[in-house]
C-alpha positions as CSV (number, residue, x, y, z in Angstrom):
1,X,0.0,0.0,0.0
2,X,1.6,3.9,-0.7
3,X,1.7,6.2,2.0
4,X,-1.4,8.0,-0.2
5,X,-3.5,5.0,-0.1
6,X,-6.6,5.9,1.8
7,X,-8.2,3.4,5.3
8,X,-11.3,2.0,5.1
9,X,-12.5,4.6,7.7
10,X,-11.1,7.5,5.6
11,X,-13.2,5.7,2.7
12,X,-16.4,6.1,5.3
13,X,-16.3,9.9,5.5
14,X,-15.5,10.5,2.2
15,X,-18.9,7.7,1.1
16,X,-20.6,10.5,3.4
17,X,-19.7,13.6,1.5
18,X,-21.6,12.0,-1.5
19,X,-24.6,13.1,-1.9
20,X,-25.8,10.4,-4.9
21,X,-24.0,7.8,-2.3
22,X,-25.7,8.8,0.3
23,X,-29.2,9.6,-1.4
24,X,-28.7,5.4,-2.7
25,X,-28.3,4.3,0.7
26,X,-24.5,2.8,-0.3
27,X,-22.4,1.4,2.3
28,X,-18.9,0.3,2.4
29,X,-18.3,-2.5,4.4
30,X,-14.9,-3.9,3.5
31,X,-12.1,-1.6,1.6
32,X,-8.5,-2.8,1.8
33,X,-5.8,-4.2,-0.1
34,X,-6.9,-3.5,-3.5
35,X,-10.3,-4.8,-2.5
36,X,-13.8,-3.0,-1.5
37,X,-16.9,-4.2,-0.6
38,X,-20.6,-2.1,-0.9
39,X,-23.7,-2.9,-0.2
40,X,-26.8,-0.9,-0.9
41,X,-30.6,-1.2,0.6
42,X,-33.8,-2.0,-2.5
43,X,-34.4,2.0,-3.6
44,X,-37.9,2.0,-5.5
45,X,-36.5,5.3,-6.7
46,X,-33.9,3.7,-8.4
47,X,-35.4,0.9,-10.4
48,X,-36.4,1.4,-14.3
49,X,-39.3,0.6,-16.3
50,X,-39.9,-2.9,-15.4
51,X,-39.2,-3.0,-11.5
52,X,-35.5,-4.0,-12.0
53,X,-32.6,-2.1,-10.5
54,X,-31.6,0.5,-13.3
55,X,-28.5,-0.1,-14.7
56,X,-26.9,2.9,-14.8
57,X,-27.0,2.3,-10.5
58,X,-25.9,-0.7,-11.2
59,X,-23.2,0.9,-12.9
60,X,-22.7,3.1,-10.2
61,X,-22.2,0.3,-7.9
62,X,-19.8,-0.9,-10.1
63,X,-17.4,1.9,-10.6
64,X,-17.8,3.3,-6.4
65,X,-16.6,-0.1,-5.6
66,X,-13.7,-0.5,-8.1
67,X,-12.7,3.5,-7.4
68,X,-12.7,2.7,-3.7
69,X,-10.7,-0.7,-4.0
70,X,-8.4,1.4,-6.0
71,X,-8.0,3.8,-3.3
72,X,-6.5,1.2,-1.0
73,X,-3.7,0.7,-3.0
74,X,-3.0,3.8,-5.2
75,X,-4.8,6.8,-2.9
76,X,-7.4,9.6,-5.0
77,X,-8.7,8.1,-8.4
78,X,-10.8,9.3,-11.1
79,X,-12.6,6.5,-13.4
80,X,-11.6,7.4,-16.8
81,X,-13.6,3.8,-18.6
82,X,-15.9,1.6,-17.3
83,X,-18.1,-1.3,-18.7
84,X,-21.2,-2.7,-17.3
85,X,-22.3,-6.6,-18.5
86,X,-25.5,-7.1,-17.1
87,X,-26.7,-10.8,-16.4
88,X,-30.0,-11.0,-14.9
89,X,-32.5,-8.8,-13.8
90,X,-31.5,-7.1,-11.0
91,X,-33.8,-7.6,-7.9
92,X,-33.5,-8.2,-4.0
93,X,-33.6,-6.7,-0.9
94,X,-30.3,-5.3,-1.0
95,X,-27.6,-5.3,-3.5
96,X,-23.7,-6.5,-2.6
97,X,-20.6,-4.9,-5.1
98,X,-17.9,-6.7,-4.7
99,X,-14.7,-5.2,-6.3
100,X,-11.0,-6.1,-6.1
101,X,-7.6,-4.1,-8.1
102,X,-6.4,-6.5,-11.0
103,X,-3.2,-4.2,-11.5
104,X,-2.5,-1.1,-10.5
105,X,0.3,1.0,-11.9
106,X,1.6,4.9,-11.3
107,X,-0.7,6.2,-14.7
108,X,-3.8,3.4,-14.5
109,X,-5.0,0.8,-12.3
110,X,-7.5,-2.2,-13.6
111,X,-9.9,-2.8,-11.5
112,X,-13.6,-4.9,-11.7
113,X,-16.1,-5.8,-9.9
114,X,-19.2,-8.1,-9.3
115,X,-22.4,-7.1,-7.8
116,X,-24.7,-9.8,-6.2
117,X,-29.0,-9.5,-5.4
118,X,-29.2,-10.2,-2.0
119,X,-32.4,-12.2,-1.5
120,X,-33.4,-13.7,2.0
121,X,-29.6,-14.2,2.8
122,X,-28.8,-15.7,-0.6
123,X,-26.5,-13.9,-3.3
124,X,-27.3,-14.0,-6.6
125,X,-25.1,-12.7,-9.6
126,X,-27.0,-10.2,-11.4
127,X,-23.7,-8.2,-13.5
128,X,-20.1,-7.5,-13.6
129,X,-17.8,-4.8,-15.4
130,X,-14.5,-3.4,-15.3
131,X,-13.2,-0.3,-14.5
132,X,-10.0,1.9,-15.7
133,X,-9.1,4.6,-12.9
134,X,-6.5,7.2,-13.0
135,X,-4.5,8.4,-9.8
136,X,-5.1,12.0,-9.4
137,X,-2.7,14.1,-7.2
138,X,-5.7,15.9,-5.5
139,X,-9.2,15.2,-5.1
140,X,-12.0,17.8,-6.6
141,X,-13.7,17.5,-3.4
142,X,-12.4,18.4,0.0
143,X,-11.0,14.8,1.2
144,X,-11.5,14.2,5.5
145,X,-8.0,13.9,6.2
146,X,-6.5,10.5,7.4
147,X,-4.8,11.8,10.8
């Protein structure tokens, strides 16, 4: 891990300074060592046409839990590509993203990510995708510091 590389309880308040984080309910429950875990509560607000989880949250799931895996090894990140494959239609109680760092370099760091319909204790895959995050020297928004 760099001396930059940002604690899962650094990741906490900065989920917090969110406001689409926050307004989705995310959580972070695991971040460390190139890996993060999120997990976010059913939203009827964010579901499309058809009663399924919208994608594009899906997506969001996706890239918060590859950025903040990314963090753990390589400090403030910026996505700059992601990909979304969805599998089935996304529906549950609550929804589990599962990200961990596939390579992280000093100019890009590969990254993907699961994310799981959580249904009466069971997991179910419901879509995957891959991110490409770039290491930025400073954050656009005010960071809580680590001390």
């Amino acid at each position: 891990m760099t001396s930059n590389a940002y604690s899962l309880e650094v990741l906490k308040k900065v989920n917090l300074t969110a406001a689409f984080n926050c307004w989705l309910g995310f959580e972070i429950i695991r971040a460390e060592g190139g890996e993060a875990e999120l997990r976010m509560p059913w939203q009827d607000e964010a579901t499309q046409y058809a009663g399924f989880l919208h994608a594009g949250v899906i997506g969001a799931l996706i890239d918060t839990a590859c950025g903040y895996a990314a963090t753990t090894v390589a400090g403030p990140v910026l996505a700059s590509h992601y990909s979304v494959n969805c599998m089935a239609p996304a529906v549950g109680q609550a929804f589990v993203a599962r990200a961990t760092v596939a390579r992280a370099g000093k100019r890009q760091v590969f990254a993907r990510a699961d994310v799981f319909a959580e249904q009466d204790g069971e997991l179910r895959l419901v879509a995957s995708g891959e991110v490409i995050l770039v290491p930025v020297d400073s954050p656009a928004a005010k960071v809580p510091s680590q001390a």
